[in-house]
VOKOL-239196 format. One record per residue (C-alpha): z, x, y; residue in one letter; residue number from 1. Coordinates in steps of 0.5 Angstrom, whole numbers, padded with zeros to 4 digits, always signed. Each point is the difference from the previous one (the first is absolute). Last residue first. Layout:
VOKOL-239196
<site><zz>Z</zz><xx>X</xx><yy>Y</yy><resn>a</resn><resi>NUM</resi></site>
...
//
This chain:
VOKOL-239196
<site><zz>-0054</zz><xx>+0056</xx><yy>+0002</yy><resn>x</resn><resi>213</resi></site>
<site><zz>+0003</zz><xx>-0003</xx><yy>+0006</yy><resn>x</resn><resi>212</resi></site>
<site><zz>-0001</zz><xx>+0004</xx><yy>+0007</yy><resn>x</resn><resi>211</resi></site>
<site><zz>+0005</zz><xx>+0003</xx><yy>+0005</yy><resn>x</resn><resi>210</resi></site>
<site><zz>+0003</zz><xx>-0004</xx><yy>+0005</yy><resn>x</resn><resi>209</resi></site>
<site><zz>+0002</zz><xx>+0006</xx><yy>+0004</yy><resn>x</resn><resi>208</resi></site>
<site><zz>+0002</zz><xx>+0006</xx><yy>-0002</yy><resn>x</resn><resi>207</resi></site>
<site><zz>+0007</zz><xx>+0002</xx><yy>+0004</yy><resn>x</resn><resi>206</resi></site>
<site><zz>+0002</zz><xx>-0007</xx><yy>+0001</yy><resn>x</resn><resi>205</resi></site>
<site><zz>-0001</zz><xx>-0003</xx><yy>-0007</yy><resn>x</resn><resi>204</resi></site>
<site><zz>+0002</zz><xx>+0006</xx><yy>-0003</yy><resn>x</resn><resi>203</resi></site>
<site><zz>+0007</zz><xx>-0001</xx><yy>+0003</yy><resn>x</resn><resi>202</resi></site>
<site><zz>+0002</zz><xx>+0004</xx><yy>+0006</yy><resn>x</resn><resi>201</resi></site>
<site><zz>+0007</zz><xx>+0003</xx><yy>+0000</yy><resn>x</resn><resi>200</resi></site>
<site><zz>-0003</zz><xx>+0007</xx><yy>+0003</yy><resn>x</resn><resi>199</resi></site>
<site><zz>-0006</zz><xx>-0001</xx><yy>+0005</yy><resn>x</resn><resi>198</resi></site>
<site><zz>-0002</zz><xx>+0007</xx><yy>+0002</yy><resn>x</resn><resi>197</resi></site>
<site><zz>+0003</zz><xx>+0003</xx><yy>-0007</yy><resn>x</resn><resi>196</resi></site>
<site><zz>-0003</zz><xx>-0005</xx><yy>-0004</yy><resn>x</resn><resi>195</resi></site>
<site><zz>-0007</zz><xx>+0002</xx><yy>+0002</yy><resn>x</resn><resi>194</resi></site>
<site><zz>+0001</zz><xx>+0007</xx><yy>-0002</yy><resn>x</resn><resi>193</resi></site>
<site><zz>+0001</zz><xx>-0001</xx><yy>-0006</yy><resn>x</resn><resi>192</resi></site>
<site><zz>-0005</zz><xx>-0005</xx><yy>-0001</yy><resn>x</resn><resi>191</resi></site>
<site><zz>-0004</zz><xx>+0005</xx><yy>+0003</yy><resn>x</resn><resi>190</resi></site>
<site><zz>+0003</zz><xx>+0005</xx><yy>-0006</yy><resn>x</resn><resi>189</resi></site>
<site><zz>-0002</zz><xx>-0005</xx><yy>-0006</yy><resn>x</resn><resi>188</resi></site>
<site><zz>-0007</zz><xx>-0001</xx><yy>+0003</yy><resn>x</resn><resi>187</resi></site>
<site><zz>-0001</zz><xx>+0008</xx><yy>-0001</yy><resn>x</resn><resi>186</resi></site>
<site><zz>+0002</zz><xx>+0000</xx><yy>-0007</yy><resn>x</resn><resi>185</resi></site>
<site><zz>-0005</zz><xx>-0007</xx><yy>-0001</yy><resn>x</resn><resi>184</resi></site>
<site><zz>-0006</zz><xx>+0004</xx><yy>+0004</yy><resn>x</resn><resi>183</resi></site>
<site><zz>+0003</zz><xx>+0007</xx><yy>-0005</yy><resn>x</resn><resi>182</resi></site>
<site><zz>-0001</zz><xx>-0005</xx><yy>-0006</yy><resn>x</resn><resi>181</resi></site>
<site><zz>-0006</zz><xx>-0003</xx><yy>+0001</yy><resn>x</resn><resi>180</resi></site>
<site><zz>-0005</zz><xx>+0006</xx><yy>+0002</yy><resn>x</resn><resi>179</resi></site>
<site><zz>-0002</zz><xx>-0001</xx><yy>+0009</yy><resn>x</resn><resi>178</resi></site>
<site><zz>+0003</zz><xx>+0007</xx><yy>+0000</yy><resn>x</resn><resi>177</resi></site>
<site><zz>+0007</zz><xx>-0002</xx><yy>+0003</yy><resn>x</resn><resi>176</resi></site>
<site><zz>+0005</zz><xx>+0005</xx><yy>+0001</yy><resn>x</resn><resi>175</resi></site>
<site><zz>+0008</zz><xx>-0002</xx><yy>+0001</yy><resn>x</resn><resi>174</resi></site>
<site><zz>+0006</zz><xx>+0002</xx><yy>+0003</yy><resn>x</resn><resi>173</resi></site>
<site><zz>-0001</zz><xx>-0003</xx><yy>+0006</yy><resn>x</resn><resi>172</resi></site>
<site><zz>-0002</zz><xx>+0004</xx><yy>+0007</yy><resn>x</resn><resi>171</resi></site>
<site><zz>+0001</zz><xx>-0006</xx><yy>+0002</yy><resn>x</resn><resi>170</resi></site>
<site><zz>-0008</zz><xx>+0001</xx><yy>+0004</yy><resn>x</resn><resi>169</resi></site>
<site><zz>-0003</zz><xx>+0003</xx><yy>-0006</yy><resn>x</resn><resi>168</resi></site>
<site><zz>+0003</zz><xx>-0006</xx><yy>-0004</yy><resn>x</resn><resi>167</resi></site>
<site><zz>-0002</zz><xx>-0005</xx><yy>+0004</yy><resn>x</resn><resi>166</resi></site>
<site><zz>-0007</zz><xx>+0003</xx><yy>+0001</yy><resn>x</resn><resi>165</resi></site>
<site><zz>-0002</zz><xx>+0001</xx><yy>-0007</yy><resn>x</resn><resi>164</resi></site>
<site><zz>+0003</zz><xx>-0007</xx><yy>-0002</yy><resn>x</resn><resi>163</resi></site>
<site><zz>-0006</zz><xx>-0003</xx><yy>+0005</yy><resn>x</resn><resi>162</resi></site>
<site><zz>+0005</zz><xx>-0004</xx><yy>+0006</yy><resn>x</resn><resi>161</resi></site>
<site><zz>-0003</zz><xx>+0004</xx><yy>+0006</yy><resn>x</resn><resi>160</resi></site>
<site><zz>+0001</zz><xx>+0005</xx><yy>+0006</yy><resn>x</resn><resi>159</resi></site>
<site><zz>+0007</zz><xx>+0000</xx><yy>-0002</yy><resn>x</resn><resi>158</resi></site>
<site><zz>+0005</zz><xx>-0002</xx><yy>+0005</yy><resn>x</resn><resi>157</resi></site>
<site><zz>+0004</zz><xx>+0004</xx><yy>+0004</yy><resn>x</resn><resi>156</resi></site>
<site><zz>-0005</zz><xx>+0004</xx><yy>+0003</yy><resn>x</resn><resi>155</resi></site>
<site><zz>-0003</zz><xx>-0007</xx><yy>+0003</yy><resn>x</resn><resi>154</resi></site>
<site><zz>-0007</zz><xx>-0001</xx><yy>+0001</yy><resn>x</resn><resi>153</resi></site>
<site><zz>-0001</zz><xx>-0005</xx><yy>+0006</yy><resn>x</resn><resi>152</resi></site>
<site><zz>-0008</zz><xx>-0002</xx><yy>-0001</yy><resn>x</resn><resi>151</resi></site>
<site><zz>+0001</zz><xx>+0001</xx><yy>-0008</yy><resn>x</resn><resi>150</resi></site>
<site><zz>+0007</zz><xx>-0005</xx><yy>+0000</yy><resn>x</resn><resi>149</resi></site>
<site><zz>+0003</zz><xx>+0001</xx><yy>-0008</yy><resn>x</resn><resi>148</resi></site>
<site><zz>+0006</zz><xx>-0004</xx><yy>-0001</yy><resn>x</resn><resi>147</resi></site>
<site><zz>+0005</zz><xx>+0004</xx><yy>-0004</yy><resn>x</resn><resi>146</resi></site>
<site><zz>+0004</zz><xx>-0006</xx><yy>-0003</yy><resn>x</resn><resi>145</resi></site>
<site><zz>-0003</zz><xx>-0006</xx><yy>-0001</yy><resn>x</resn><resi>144</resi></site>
<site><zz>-0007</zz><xx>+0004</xx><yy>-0002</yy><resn>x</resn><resi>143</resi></site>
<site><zz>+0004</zz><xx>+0004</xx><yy>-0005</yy><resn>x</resn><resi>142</resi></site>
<site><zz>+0004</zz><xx>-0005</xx><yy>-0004</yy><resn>x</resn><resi>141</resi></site>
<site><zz>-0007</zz><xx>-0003</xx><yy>+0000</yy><resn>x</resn><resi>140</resi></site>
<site><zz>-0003</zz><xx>+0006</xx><yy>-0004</yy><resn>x</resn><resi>139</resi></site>
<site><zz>+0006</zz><xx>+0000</xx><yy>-0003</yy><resn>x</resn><resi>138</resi></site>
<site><zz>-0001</zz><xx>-0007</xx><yy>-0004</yy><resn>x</resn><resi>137</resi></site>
<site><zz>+0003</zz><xx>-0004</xx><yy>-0004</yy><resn>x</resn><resi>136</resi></site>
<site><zz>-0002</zz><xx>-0002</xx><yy>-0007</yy><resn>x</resn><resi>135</resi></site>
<site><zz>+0002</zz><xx>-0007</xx><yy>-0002</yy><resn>x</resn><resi>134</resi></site>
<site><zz>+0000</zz><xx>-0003</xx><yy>-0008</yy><resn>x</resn><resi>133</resi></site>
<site><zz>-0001</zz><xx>-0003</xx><yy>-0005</yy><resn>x</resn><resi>132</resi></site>
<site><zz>+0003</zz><xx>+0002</xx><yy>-0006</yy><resn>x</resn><resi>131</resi></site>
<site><zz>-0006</zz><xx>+0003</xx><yy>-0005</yy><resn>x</resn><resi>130</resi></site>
<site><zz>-0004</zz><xx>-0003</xx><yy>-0006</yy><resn>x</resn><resi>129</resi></site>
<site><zz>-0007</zz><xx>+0003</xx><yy>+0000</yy><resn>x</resn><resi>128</resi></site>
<site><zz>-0006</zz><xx>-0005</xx><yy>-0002</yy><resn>x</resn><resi>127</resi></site>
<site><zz>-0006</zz><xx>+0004</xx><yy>-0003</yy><resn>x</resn><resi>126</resi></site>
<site><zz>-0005</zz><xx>-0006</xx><yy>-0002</yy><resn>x</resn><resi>125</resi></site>
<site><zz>-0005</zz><xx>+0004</xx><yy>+0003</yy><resn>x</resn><resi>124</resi></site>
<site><zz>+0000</zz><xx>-0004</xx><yy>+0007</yy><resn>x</resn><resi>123</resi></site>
<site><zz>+0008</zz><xx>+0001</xx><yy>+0000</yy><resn>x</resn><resi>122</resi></site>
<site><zz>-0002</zz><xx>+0008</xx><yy>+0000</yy><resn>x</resn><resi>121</resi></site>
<site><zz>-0004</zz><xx>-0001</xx><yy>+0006</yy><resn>x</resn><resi>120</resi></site>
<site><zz>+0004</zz><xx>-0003</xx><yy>+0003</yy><resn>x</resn><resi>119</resi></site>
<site><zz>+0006</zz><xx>+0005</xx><yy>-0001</yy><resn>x</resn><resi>118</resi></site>
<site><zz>-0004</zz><xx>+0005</xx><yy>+0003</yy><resn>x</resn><resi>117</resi></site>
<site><zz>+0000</zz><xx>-0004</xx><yy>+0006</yy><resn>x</resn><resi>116</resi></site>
<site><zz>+0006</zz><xx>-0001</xx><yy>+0000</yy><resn>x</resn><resi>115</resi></site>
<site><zz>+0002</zz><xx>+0008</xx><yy>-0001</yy><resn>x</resn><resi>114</resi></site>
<site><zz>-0005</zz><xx>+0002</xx><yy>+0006</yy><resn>x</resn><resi>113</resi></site>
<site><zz>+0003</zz><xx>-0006</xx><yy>+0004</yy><resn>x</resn><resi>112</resi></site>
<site><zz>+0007</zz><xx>+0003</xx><yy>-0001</yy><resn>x</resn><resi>111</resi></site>
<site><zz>-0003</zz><xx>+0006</xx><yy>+0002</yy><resn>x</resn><resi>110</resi></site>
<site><zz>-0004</zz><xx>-0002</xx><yy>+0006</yy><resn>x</resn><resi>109</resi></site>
<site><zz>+0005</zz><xx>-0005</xx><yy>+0003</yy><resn>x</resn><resi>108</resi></site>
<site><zz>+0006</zz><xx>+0004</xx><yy>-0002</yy><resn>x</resn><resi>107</resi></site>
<site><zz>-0002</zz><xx>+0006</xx><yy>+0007</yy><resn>x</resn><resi>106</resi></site>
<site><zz>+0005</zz><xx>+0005</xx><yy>-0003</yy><resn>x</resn><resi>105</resi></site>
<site><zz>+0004</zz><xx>-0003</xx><yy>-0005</yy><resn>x</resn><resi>104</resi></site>
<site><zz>+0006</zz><xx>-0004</xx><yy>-0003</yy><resn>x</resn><resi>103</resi></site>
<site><zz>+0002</zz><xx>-0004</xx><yy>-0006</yy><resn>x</resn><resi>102</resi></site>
<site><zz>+0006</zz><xx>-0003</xx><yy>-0001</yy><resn>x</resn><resi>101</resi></site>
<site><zz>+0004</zz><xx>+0000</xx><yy>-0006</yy><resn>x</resn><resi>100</resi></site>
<site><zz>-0002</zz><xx>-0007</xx><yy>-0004</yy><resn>x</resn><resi>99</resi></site>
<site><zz>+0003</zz><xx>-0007</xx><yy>-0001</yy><resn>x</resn><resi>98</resi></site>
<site><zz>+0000</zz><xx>-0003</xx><yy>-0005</yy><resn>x</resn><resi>97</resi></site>
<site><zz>-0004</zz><xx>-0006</xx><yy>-0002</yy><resn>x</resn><resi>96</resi></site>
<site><zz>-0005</zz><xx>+0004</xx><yy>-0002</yy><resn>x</resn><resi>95</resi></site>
<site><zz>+0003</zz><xx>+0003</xx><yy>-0006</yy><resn>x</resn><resi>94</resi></site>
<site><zz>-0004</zz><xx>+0006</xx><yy>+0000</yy><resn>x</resn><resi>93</resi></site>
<site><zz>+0007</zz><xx>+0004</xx><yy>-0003</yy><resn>x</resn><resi>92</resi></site>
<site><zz>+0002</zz><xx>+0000</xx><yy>+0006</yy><resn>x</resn><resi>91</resi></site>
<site><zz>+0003</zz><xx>+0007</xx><yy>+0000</yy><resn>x</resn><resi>90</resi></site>
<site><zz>-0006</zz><xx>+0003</xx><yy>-0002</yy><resn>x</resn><resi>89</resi></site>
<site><zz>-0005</zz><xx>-0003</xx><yy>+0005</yy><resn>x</resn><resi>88</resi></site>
<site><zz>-0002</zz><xx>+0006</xx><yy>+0004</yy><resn>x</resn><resi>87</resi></site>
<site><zz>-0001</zz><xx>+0005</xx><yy>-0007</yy><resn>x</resn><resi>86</resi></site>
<site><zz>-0002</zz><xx>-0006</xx><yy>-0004</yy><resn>x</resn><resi>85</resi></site>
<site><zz>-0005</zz><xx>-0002</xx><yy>+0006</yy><resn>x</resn><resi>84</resi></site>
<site><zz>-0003</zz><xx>+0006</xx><yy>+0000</yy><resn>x</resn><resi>83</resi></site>
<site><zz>-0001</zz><xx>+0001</xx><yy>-0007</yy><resn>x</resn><resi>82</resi></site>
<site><zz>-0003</zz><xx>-0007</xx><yy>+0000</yy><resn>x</resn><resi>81</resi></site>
<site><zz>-0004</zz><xx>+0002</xx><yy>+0006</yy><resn>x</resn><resi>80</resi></site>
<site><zz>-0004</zz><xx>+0007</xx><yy>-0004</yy><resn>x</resn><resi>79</resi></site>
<site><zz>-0002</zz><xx>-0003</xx><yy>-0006</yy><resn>x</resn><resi>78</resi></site>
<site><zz>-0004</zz><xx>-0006</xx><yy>+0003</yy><resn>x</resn><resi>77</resi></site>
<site><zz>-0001</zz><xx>+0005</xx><yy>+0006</yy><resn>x</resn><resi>76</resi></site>
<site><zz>-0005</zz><xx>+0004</xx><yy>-0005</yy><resn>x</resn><resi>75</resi></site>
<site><zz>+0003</zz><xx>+0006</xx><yy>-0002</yy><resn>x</resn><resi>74</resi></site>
<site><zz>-0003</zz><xx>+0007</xx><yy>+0002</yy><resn>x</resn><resi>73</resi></site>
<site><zz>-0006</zz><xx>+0002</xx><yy>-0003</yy><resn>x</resn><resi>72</resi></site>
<site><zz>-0004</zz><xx>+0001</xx><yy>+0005</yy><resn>x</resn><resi>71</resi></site>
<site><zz>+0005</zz><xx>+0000</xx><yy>+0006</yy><resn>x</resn><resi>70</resi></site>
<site><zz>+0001</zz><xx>+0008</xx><yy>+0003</yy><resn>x</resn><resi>69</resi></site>
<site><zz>-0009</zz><xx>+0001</xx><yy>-0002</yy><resn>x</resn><resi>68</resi></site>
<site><zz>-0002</zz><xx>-0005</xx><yy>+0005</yy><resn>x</resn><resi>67</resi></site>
<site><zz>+0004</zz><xx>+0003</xx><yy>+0006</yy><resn>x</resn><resi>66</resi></site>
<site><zz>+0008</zz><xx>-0001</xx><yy>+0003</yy><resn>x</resn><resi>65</resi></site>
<site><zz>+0001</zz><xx>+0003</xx><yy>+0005</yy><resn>x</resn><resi>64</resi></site>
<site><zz>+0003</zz><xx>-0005</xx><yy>+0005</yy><resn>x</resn><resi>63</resi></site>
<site><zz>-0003</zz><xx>+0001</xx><yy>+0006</yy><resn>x</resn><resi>62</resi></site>
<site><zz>-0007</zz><xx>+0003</xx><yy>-0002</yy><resn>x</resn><resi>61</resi></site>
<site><zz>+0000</zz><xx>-0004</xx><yy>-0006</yy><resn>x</resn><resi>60</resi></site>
<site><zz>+0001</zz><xx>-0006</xx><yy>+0004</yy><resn>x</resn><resi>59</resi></site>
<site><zz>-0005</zz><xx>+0001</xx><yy>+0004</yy><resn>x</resn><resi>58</resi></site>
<site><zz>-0006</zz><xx>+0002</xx><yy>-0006</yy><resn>x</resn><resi>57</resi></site>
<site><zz>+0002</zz><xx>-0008</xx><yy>-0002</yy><resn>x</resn><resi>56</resi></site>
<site><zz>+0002</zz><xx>+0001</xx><yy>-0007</yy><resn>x</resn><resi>55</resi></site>
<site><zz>-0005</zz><xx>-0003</xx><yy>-0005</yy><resn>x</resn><resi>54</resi></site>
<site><zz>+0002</zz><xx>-0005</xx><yy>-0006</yy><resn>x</resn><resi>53</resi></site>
<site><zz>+0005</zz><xx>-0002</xx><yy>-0005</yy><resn>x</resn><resi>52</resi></site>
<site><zz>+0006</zz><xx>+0002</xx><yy>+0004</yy><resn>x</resn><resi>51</resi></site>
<site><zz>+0002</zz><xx>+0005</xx><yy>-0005</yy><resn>x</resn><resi>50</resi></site>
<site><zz>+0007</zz><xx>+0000</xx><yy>+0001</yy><resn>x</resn><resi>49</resi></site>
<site><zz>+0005</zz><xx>+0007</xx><yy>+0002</yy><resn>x</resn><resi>48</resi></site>
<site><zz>+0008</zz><xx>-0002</xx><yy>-0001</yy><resn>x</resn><resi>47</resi></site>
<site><zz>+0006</zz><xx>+0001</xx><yy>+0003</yy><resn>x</resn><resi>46</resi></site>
<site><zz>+0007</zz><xx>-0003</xx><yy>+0000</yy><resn>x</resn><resi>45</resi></site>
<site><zz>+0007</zz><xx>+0003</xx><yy>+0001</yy><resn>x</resn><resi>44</resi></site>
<site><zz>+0006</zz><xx>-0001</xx><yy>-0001</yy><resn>x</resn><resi>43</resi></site>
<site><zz>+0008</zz><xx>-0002</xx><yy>+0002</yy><resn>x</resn><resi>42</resi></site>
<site><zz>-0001</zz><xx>+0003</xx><yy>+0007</yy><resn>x</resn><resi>41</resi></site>
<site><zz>+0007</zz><xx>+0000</xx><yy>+0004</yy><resn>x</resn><resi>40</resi></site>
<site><zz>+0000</zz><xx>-0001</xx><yy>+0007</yy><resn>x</resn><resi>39</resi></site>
<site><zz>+0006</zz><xx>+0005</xx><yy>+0002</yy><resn>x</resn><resi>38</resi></site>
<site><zz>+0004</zz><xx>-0004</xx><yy>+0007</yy><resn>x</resn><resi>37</resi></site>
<site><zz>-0001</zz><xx>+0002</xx><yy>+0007</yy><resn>x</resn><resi>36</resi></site>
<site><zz>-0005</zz><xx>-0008</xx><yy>+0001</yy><resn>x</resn><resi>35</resi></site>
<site><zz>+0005</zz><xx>-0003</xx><yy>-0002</yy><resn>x</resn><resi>34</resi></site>
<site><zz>-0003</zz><xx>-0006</xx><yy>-0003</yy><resn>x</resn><resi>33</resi></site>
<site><zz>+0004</zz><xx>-0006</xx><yy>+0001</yy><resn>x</resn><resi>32</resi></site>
<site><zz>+0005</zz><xx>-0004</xx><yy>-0005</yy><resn>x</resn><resi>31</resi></site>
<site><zz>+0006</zz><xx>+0000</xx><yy>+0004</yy><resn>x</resn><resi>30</resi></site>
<site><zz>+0003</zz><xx>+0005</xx><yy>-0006</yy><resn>x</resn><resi>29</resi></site>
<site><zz>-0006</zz><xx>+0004</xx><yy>+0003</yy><resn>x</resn><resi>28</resi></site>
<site><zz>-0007</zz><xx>+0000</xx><yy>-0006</yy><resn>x</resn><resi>27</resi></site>
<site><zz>-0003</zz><xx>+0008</xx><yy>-0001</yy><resn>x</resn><resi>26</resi></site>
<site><zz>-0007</zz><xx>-0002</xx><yy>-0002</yy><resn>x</resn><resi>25</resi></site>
<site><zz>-0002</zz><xx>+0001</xx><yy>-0007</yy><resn>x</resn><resi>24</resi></site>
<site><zz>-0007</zz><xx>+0002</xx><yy>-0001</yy><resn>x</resn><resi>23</resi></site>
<site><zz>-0006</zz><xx>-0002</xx><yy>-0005</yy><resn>x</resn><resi>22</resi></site>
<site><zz>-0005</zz><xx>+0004</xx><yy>+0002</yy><resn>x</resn><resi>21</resi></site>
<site><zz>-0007</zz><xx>-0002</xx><yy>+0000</yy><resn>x</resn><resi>20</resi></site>
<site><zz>-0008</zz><xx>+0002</xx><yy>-0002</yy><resn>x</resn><resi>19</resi></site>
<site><zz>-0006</zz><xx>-0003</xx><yy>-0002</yy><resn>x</resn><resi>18</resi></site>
<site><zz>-0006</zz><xx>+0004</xx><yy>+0000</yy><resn>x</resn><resi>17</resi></site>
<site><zz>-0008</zz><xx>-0003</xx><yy>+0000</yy><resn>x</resn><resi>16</resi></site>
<site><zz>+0001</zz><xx>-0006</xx><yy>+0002</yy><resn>x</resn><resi>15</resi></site>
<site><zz>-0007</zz><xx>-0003</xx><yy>+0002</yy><resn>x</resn><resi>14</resi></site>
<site><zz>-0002</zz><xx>-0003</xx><yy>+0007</yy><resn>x</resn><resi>13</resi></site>
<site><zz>-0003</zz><xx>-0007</xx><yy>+0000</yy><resn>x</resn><resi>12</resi></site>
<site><zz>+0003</zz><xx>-0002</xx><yy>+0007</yy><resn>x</resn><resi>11</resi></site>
<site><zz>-0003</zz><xx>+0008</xx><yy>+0003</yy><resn>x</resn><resi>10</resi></site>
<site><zz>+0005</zz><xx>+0006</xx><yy>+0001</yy><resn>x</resn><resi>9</resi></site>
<site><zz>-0004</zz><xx>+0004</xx><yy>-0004</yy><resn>x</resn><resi>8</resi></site>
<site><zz>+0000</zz><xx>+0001</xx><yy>-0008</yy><resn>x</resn><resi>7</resi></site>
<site><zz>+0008</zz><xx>+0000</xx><yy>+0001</yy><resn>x</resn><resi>6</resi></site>
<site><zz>+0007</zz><xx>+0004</xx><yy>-0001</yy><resn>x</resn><resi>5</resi></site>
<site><zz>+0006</zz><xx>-0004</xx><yy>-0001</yy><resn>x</resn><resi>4</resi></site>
<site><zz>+0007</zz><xx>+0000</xx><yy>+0003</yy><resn>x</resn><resi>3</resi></site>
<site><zz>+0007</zz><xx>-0003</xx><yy>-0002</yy><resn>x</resn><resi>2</resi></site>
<site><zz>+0007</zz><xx>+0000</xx><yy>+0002</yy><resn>x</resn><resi>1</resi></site>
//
């Protein structure tokens, strides 16, 4: 599970904090998820990224992070490839391998925040090997599974599909901040959650498409 935080929402928006949680699913005998069984977190990553440029006042509003919290932090060069060895480890970068699935909420942005980055790195002469891989999307998983109808609200439903919101209306486990590593703590319950409304579902099924990085 992955979330980054940004200068804005704009394309060319900057990390400034990357955060991911490996965890172990609890795998049936049949090979499907069960959604009672214990999800078992392998580790942790979170780190602050000076962006190299201003963040915009919304951003700071909504996630905290100021100016003076990213100076001096490392530069994305240094940040991804810590990143990738923490959610690549078991592949060895070998690209050929496949790679344990990513998920997050709304995988558009972060997975197109990450490439971006990884762009700009490219124009340097800054090239990251990783495995390519899908990121599914729980913000998709929540469209399809608890469809919002704002001319005939439903109480049953959550008013909207924002991470805050799902986890308010669950009453999941969790407390998302708009800070990388509670939003992927969060996410992980909605996923949760989504298993257990549709048990037996593949990833494919329960987040859709997905997006390739």
């Amino acid at each position: 599970m992955i979330d980054t935080e940004t200068t804005g929402t704009e394309k060319t928006a900057r990390i400034i904090e990357l955060a991911g949680v490996r965890v172990r699913l609890p795998v049936t005998s049949g090979g499907l998820i069960d959604p009672q069984g214990e999800w078992t977190v392998l580790g942790s990553f979170a780190e602050l990224v000076d962006p190299g440029i201003p963040i915009g006042p919304f951003a700071s509003q909504a996630n905290g992070i100021y100016a003076h919290h990213v100076k001096g932090k490392p530069s994305i060069a240094e940040v991804l490839p810590r990143f990738f060895a923490f959610a690549f480890g078991d592949s060895g970068f070998d690209p050929s391998t496949p790679a344990a699935p990513w998920i997050a909420h709304n995988a558009d942005f972060d997975a197109g925040r990450i490439a971006y980055e990884l762009g700009r790195l490219s124009v340097r002469g800054i090239d990251l090997v990783y495995p390519r891989h899908r990121v599914w999307c729980t913000l998709k998983m929540a469209r399809a599974l608890w469809p919002v109808d704002k001319k005939k609200p439903d109480p049953r439903m959550p008013a909207n599909h924002k991470l805050g919101t799902l986890v308010s209306h669950f009453a999941l486990p969790a407390r998302p901040t708009h800070r990388a590593l509670a939003d992927v703590f969060a996410a992980i319950e909605v996923l949760k959650r989504g298993w257990q409304d549709k048990p037996g579902a593949s990833l494919a099924a329960l987040c859709g498409d997905g997006v390739w990085l």
